[in-house]
DSSP file (Angstrom, degrees, kcal/mol; ACC not computed):
  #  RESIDUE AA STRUCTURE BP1 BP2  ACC     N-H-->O    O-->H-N    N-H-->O    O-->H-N    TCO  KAPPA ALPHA  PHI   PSI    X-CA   Y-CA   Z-CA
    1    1 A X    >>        0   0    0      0, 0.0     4,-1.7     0, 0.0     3,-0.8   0.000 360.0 360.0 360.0 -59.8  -18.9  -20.8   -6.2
    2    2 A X  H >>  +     0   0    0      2,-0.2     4,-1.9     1,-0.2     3,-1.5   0.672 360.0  41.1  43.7-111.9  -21.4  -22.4   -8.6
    3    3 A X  H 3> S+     0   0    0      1,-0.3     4,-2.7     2,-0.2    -1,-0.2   0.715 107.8  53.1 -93.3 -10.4  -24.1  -20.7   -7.3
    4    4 A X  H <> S+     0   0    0     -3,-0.8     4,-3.3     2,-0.2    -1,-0.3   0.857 106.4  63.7 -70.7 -24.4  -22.8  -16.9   -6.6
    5    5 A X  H <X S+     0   0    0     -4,-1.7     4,-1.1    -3,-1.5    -2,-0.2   0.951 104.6  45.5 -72.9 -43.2  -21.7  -17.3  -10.5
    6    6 A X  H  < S+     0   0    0     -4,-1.9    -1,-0.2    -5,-0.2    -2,-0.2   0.862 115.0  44.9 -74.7 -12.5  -25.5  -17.6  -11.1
    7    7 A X  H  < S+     0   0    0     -4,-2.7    -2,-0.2     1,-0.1    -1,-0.2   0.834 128.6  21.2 -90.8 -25.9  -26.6  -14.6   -8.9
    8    8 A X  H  < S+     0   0    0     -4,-3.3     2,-0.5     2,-0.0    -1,-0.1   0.146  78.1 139.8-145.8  32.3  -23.8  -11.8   -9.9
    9    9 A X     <  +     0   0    0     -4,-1.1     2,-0.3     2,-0.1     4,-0.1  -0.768  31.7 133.7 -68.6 120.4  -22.5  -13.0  -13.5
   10   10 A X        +     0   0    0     -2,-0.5     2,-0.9     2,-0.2    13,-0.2  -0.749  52.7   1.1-161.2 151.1  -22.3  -10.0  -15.1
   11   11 A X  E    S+A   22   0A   0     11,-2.7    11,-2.1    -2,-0.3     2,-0.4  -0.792 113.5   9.7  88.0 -61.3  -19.8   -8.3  -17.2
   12   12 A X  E     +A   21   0A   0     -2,-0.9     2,-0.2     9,-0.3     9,-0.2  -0.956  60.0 156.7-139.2 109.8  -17.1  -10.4  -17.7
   13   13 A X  E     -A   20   0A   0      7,-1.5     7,-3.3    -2,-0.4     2,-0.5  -0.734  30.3 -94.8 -99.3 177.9  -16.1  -14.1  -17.1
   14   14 A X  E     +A   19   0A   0     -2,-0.2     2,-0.4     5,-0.2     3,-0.3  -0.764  33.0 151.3-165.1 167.2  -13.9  -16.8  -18.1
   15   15 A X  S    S+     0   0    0      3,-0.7     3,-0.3    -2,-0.5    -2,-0.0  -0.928  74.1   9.4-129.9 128.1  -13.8  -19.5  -20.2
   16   16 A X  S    S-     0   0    0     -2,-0.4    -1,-0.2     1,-0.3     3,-0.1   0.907 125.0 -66.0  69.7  39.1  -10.9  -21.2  -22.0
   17   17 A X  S    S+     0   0    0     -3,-0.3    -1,-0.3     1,-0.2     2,-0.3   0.504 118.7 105.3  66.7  20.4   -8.4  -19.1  -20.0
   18   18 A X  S    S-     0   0    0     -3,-0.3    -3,-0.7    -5,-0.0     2,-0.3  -0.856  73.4-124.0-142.1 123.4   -9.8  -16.0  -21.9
   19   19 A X  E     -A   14   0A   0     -2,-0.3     2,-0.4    -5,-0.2    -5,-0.2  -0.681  33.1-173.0 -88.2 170.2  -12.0  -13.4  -20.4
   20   20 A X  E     -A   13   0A   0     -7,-3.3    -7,-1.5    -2,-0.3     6,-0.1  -0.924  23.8 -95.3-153.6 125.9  -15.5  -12.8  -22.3
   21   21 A X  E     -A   12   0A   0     -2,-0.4    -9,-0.3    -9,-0.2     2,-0.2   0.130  25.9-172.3 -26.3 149.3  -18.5  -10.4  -22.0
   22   22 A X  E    S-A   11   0A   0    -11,-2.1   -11,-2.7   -10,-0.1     3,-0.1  -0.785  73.2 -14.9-151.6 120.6  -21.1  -11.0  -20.4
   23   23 A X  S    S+     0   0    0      1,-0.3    74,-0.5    -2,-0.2     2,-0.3   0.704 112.9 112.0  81.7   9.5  -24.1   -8.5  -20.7
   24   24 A X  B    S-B   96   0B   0     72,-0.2    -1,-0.3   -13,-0.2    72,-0.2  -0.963  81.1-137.9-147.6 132.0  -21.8   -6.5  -22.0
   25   25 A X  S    S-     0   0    0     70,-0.5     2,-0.2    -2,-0.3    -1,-0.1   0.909  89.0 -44.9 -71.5 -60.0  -21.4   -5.1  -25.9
   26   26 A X        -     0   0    0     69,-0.3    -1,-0.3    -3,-0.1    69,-0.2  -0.894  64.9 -75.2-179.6 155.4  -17.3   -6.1  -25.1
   27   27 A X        -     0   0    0     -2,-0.2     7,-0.1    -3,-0.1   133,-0.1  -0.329  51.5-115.8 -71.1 129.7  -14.7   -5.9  -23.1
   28   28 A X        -     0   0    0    132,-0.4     2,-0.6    -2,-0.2   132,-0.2  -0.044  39.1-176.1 -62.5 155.0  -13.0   -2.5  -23.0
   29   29 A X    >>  -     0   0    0      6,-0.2     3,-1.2     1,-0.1     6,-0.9  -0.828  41.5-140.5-150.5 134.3   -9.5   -2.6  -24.3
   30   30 A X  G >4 S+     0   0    0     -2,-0.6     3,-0.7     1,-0.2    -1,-0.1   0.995 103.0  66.5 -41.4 -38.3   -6.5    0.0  -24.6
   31   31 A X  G 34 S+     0   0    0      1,-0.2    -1,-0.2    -3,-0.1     5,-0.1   0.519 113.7  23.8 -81.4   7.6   -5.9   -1.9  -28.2
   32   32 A X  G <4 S-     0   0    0     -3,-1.2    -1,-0.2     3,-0.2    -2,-0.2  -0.107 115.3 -99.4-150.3  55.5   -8.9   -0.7  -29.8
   33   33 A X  S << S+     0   0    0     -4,-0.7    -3,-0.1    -3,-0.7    -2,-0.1   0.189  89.0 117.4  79.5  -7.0  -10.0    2.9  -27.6
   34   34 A X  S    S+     0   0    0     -5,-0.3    59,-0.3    -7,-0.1     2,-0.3   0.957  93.2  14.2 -61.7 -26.1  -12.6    1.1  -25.4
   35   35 A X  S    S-     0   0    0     -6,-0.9     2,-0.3    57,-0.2    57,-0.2  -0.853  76.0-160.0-133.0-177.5  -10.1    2.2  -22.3
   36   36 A X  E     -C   91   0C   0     55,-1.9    55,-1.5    -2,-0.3     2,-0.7  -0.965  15.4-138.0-149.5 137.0   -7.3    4.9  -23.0
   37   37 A X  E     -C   90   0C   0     -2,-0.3     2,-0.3    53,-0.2    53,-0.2  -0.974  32.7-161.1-109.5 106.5   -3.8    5.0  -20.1
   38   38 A X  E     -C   89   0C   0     51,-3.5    51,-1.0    -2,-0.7     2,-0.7  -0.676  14.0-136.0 -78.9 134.1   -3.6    9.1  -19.8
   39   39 A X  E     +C   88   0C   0     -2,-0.3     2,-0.4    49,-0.2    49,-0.2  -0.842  42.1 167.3 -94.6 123.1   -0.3   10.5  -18.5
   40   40 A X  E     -C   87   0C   0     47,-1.4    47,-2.4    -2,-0.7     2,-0.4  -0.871  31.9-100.0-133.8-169.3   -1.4   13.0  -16.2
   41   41 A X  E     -C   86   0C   0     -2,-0.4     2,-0.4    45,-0.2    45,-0.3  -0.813  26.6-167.0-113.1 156.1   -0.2   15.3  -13.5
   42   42 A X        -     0   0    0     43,-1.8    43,-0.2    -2,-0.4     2,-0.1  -0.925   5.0-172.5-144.0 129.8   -0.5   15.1   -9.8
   43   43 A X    >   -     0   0    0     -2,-0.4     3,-2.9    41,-0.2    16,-0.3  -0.455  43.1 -70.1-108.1 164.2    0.1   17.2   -7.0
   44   44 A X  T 3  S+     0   0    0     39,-1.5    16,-0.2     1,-0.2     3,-0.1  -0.375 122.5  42.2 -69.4 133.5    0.3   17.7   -3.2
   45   45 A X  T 3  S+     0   0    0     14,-3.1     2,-0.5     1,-0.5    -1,-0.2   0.476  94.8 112.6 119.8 -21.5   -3.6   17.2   -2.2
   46   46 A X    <   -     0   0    0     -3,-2.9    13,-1.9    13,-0.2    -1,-0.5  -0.876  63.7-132.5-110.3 147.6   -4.3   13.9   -4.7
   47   47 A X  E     +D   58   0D   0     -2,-0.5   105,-0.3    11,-0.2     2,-0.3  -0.702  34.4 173.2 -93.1 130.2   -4.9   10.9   -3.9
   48   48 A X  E     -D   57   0D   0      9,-4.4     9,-4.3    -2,-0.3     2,-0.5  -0.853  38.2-108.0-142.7 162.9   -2.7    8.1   -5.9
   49   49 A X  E     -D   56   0D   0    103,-2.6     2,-0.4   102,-0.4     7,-0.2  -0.921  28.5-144.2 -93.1 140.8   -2.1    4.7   -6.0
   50   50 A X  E   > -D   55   0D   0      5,-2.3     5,-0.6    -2,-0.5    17,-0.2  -0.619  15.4-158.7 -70.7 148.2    1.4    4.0   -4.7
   51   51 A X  T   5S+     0   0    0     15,-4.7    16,-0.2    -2,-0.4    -1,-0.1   0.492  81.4  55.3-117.1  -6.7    2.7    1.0   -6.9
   52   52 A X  T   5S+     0   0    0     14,-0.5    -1,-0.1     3,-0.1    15,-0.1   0.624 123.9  21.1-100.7  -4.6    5.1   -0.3   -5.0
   53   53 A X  T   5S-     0   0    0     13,-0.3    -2,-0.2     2,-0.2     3,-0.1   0.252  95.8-136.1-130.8  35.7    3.3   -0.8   -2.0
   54   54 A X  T   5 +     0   0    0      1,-0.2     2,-0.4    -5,-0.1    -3,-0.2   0.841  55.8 135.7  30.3  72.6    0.0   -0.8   -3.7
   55   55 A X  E   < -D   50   0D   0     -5,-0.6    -5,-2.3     0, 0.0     2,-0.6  -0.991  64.5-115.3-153.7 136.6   -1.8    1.3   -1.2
   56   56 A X  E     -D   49   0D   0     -2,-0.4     2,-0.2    -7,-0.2    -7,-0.2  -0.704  44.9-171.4 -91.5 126.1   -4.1    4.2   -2.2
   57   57 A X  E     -D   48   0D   0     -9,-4.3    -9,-4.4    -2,-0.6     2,-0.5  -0.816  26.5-145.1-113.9 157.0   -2.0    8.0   -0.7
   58   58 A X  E     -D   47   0D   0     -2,-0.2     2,-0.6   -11,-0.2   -11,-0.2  -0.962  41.9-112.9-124.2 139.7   -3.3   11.3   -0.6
   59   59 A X        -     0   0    0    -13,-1.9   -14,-3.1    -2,-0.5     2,-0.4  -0.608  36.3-179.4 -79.6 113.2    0.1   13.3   -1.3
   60   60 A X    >   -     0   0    0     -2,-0.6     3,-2.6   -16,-0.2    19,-0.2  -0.970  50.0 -96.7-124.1 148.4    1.7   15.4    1.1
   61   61 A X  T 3  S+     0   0    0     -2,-0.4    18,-0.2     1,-0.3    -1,-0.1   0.691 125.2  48.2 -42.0 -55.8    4.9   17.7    1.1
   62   62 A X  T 3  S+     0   0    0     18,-0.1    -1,-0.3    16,-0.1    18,-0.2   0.778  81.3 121.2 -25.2 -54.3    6.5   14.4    2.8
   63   63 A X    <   -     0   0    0     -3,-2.6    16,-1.2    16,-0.2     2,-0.3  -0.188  40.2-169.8 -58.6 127.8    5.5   11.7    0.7
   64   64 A X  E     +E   78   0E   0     14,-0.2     2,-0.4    15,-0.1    14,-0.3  -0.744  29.1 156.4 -91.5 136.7    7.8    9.5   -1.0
   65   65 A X  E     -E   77   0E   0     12,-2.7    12,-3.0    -2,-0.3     2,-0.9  -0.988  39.2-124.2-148.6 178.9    6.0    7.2   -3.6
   66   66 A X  E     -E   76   0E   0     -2,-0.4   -15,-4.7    10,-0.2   -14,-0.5  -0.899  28.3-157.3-139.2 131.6    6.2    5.4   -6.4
   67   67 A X  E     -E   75   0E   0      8,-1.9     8,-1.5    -2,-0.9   -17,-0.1  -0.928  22.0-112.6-115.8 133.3    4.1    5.8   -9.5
   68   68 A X        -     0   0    0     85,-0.4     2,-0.3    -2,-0.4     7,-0.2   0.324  33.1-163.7 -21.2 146.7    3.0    4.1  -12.1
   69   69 A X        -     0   0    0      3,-0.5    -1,-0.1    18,-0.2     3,-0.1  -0.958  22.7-115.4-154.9 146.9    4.4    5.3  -15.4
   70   70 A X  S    S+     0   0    0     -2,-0.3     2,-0.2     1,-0.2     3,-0.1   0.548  97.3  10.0  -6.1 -60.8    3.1    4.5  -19.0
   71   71 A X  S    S-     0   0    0      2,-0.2    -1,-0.2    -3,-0.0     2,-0.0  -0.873 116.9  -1.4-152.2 154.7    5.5    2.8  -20.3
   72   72 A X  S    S+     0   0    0     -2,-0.2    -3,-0.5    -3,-0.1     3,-0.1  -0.126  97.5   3.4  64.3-154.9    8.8    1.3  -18.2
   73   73 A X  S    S-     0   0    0      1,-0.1     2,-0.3    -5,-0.1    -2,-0.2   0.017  74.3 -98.9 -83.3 167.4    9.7    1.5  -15.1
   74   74 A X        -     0   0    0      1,-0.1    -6,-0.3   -23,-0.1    -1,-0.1  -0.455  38.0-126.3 -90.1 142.1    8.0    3.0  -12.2
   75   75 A X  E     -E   67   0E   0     -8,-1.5    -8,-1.9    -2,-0.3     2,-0.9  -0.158  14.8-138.2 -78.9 133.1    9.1    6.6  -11.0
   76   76 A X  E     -E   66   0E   0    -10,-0.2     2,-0.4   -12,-0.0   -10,-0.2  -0.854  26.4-162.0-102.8 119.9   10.2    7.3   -7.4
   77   77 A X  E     -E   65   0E   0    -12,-3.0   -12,-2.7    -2,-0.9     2,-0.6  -0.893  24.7-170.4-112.1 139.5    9.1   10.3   -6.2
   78   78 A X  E  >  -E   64   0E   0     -2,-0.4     4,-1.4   -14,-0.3   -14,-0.2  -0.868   4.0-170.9-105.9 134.8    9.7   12.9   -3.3
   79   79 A X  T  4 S+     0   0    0    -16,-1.2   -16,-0.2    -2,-0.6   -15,-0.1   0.070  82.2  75.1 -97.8  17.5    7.4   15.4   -2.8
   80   80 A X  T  4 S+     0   0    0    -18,-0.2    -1,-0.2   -17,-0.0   -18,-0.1   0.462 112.4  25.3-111.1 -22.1    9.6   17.1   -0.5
   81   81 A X  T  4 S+     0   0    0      1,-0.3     2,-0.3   -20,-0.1    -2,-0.2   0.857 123.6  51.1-118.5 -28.3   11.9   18.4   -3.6
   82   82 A X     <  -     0   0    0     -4,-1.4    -1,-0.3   -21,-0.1     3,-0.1  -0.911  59.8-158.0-121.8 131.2    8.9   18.3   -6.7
   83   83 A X  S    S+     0   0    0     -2,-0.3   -39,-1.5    -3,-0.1     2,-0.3   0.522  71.7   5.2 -78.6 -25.0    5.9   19.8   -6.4
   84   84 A X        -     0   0    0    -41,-0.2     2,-0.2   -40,-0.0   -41,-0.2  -0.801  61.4-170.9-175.5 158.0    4.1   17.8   -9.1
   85   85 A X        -     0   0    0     -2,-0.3   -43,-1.8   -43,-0.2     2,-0.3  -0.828  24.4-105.9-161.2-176.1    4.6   15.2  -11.1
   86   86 A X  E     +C   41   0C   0    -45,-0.3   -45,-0.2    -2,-0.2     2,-0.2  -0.916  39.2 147.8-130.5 133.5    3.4   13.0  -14.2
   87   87 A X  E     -C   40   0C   0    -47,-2.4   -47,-1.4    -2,-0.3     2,-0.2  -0.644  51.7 -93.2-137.8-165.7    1.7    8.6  -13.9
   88   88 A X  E     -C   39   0C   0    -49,-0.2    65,-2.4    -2,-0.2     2,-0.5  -0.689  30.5-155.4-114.3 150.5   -0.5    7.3  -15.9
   89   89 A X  E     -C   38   0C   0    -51,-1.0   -51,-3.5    63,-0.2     2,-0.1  -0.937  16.2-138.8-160.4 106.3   -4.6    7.2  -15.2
   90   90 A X  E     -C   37   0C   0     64,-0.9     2,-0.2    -2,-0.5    60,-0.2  -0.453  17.7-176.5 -75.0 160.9   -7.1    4.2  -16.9
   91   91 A X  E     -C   36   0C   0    -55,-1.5   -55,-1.9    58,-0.2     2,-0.2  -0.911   4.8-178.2-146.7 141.1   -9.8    5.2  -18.1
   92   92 A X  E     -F  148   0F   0     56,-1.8    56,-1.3    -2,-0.2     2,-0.4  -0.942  16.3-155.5-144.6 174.1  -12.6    2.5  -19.6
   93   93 A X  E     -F  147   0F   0    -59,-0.3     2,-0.3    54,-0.2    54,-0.2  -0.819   8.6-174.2-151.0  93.3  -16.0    2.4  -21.2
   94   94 A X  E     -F  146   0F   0     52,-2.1    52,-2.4    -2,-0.4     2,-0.2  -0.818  14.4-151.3-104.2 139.2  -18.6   -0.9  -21.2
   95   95 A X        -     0   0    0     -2,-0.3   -70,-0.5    50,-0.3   -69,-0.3  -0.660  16.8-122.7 -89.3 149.1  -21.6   -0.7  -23.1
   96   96 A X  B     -B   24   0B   0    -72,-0.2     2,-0.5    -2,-0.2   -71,-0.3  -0.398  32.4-117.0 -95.4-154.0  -24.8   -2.6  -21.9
   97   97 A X    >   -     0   0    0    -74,-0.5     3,-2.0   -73,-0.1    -1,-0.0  -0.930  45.0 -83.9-117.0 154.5  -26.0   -5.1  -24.7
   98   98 A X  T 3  S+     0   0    0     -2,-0.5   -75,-0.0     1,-0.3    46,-0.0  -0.173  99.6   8.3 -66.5 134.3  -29.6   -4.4  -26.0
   99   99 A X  T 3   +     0   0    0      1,-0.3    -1,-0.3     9,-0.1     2,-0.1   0.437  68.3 158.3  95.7  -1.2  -32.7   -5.3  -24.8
  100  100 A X    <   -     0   0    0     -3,-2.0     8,-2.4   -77,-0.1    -1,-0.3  -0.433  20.5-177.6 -54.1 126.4  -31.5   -6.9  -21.2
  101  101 A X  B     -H  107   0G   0      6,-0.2     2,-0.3    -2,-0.1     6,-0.3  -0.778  20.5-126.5-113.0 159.4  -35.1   -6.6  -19.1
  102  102 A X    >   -     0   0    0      4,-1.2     3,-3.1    -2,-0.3     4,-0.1  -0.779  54.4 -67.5-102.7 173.7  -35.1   -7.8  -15.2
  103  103 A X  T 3  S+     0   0    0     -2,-0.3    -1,-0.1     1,-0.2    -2,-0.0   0.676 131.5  52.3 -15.3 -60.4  -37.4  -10.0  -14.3
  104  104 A X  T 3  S-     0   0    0      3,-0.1    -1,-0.2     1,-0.1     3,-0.1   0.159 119.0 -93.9 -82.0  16.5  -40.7   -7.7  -14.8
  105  105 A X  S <  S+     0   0    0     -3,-3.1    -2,-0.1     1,-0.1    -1,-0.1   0.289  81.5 144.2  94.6  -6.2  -39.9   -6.7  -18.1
  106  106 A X        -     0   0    0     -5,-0.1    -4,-1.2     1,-0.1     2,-0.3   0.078  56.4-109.2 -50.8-171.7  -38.1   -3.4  -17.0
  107  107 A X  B     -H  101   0G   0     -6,-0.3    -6,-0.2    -3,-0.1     2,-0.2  -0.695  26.8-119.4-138.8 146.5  -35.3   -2.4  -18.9
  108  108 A X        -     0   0    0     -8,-2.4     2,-0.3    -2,-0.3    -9,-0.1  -0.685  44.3-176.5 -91.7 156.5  -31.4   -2.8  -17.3
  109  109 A X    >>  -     0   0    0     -2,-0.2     3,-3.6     1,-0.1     4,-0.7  -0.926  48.2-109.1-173.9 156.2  -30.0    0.5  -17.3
  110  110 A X  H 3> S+     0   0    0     33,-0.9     4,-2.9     1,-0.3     5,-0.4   0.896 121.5  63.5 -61.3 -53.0  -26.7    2.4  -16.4
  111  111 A X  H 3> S+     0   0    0      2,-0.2     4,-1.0     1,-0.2    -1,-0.3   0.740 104.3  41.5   3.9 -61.7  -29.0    3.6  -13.5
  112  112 A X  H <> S+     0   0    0     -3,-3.6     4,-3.0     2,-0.2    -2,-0.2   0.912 109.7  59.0 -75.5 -48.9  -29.3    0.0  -12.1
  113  113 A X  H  X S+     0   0    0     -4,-0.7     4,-4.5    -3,-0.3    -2,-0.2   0.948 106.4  46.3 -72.6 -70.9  -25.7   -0.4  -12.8
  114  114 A X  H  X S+     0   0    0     -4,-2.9     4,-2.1     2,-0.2    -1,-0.3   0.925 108.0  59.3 -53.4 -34.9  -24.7    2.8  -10.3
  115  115 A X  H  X S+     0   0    0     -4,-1.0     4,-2.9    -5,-0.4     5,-0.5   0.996 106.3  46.6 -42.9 -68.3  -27.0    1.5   -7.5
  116  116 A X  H  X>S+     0   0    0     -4,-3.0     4,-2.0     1,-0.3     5,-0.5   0.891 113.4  46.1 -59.1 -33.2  -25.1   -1.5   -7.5
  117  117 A X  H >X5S+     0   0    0     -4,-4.5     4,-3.9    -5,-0.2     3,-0.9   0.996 108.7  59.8 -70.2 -46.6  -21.7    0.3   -7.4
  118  118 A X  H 3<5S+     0   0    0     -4,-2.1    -2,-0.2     1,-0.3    -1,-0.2   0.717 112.1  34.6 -63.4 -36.3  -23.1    2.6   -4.7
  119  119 A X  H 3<5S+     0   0    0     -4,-2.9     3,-0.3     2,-0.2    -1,-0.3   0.657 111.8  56.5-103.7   6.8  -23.9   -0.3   -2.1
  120  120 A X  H <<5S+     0   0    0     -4,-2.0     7,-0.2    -3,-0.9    -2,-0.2   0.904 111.9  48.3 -73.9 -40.9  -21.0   -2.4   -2.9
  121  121 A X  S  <<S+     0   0    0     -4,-3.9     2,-0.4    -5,-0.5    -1,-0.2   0.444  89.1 108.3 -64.6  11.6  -19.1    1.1   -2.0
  122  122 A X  S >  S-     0   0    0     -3,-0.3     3,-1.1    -5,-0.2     5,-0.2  -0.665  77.6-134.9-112.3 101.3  -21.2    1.3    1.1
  123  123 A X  T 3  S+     0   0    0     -2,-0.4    -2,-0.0     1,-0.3    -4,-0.0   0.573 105.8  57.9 -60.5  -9.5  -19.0    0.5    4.3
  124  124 A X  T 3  S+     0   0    0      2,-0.0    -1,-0.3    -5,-0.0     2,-0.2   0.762  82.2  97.6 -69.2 -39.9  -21.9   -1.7    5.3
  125  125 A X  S <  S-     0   0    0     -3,-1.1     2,-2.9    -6,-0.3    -5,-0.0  -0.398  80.7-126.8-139.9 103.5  -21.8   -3.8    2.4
  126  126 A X        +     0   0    0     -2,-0.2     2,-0.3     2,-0.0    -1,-0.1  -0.332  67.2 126.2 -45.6  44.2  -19.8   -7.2    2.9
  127  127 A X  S    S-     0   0    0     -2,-2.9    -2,-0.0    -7,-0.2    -7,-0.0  -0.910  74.3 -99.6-127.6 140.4  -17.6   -6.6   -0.1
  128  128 A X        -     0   0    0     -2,-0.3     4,-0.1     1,-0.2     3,-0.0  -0.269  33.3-173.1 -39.2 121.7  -14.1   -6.4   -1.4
  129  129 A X     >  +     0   0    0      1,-0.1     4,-3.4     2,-0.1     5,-0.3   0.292  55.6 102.4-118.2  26.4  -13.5   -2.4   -1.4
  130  130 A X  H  > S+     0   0    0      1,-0.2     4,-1.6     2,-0.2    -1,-0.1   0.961  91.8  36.2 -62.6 -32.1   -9.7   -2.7   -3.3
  131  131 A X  H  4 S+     0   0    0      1,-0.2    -1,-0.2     2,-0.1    -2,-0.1   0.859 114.5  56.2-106.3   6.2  -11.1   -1.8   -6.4
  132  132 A X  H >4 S+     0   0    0      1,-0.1     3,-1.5    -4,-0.1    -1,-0.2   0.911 103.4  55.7 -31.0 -65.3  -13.4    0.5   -4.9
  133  133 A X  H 3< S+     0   0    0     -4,-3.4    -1,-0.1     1,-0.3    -2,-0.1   0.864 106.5  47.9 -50.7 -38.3  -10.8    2.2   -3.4
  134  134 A X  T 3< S+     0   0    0     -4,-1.6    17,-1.2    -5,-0.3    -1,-0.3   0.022  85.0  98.2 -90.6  42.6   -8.9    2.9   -6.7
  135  135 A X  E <   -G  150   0F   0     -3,-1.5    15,-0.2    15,-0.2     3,-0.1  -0.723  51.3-165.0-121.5 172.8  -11.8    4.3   -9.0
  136  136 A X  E    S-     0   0F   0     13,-0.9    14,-0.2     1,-0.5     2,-0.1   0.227  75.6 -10.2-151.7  11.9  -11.9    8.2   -9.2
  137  137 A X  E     -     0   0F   0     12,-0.1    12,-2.6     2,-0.0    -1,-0.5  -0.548  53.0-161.5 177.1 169.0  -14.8    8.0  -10.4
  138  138 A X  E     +G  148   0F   0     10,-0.2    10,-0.3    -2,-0.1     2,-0.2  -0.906  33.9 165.3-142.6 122.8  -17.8    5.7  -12.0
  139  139 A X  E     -G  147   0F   0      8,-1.2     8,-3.6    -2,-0.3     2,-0.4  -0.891  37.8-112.4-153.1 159.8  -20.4    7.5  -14.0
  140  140 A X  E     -G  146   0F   0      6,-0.3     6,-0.3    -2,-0.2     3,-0.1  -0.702  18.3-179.1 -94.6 127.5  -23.3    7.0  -16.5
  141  141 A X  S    S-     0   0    0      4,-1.1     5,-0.2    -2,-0.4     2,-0.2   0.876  72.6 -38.6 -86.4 -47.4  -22.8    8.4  -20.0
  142  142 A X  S    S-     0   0    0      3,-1.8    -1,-0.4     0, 0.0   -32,-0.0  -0.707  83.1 -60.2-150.1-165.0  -26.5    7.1  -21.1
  143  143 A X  S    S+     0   0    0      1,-0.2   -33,-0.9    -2,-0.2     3,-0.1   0.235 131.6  22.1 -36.3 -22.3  -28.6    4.3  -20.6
  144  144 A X  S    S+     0   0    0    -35,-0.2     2,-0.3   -34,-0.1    -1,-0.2   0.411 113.4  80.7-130.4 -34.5  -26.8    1.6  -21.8
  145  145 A X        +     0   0    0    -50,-0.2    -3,-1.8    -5,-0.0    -4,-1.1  -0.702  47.3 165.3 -82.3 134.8  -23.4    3.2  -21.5
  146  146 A X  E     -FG  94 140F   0    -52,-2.4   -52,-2.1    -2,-0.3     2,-0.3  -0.995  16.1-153.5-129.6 143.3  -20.8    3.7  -18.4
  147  147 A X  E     -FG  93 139F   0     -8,-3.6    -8,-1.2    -2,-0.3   -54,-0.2  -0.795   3.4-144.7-124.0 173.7  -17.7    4.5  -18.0
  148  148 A X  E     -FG  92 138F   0    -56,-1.3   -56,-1.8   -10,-0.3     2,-0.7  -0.974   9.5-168.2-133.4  89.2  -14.9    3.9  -15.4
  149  149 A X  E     -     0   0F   0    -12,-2.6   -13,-0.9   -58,-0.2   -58,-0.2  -0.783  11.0-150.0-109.2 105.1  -11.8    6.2  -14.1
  150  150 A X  E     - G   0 135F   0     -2,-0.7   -15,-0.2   -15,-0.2     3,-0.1  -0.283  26.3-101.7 -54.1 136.9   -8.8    5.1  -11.9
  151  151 A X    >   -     0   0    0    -17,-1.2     3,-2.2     1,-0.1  -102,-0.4  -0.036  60.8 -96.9 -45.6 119.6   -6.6    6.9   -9.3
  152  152 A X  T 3  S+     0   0    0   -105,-0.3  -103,-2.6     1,-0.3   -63,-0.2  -0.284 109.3  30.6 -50.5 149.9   -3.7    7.7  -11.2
  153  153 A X  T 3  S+     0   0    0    -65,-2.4   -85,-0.4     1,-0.3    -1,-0.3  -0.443  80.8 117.8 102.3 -73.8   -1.4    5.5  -10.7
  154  154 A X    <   +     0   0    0     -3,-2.2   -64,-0.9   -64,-0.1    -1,-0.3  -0.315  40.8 176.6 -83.6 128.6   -3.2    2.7  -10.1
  155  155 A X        +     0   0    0     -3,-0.1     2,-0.2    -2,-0.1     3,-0.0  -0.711   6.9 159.7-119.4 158.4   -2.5   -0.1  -13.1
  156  156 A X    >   -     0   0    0     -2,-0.2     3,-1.2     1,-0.0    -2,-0.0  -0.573  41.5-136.0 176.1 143.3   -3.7   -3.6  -13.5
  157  157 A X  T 3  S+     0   0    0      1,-0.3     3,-0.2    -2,-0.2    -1,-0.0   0.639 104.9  61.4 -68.1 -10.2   -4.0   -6.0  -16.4
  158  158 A X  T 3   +     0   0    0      1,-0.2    -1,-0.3     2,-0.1    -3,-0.0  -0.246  65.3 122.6-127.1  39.6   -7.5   -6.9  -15.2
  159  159 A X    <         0   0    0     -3,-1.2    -1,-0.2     1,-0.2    -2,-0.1   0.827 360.0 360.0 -34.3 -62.9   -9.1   -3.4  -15.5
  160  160 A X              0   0    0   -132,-0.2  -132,-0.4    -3,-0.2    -1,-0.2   0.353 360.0 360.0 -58.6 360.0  -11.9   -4.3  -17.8
């Protein structure tokens, strides 16, 4: 484990039961705006996370689910009597920190940063795709900046 921690620490680790940036400005956080939980709405035709069986659905005039919900407990819904509905949908925002070069003096950049999401999402790619699966998008804001959106629905204390 050891030596995969020196080839792909980046963003976050932890130490002293605490996570902590790494390469990273700071970790985003609901309690000071770096991520935001939106209540939105969702229809037959999106794709959600179910939360009780924690399995990514695309919603159809059938589908029963249960969603995620702001604050309390999580709603059961049929989509066979409501058309639409309301969950909740993170959203987060990592800055890189200034002046990371690679090796040849190049510059790290948000760039670099989509590459790597693009072949870990890759079906080739010998990687874990759960949290793949739940993003709804991952996009560059600038050079140093990126942001992060989840299927609605989809919760987890370890977002950042």
């Amino acid at each position: 484990m050891a030596v995969l921690e020196a080839l792909y620490d980046f963003g976050m680790d932890t130490r002293q039961y605490a996570y902590q940036p790494v390469g990273i400005v700071k970790l985003p956080s609901l309690a000071d705006g770096g991520a935001q939980a939106d209540l939105v709405t969702v229809k037959i035709g999106d794709r959600v996370v179910d939360a009780a069986l924690d399995r990514v659905v695309t919603l159809t005039p059938t589908s029963t689910v249960t969603l995620a919900q702001a604050q309390g407990t999580p709603l059961v819904v049929d989509f066979s009597v409501l058309t639409e509905t309301q969950t909740v949908q993170l959203q987060a925002a990592w800055t890189l920190l200034p002046g990371l070069t690679w090796e040849d003096g190049a510059p790290v950049t948000t760039t670099d940063l989509l590459f790597a999401w693009q072949m870990a999402s890759a079906a080739e790619t010998p990687f874990s795709k759960y949290f793949i699966e739940r993003t709804a998008s991952y996009t560059a804001q600038d050079a140093r900046t990126w942001s992060w959106t989840g299927l609605p629905g989809y919760v987890s204390s370890t977002f950042a």
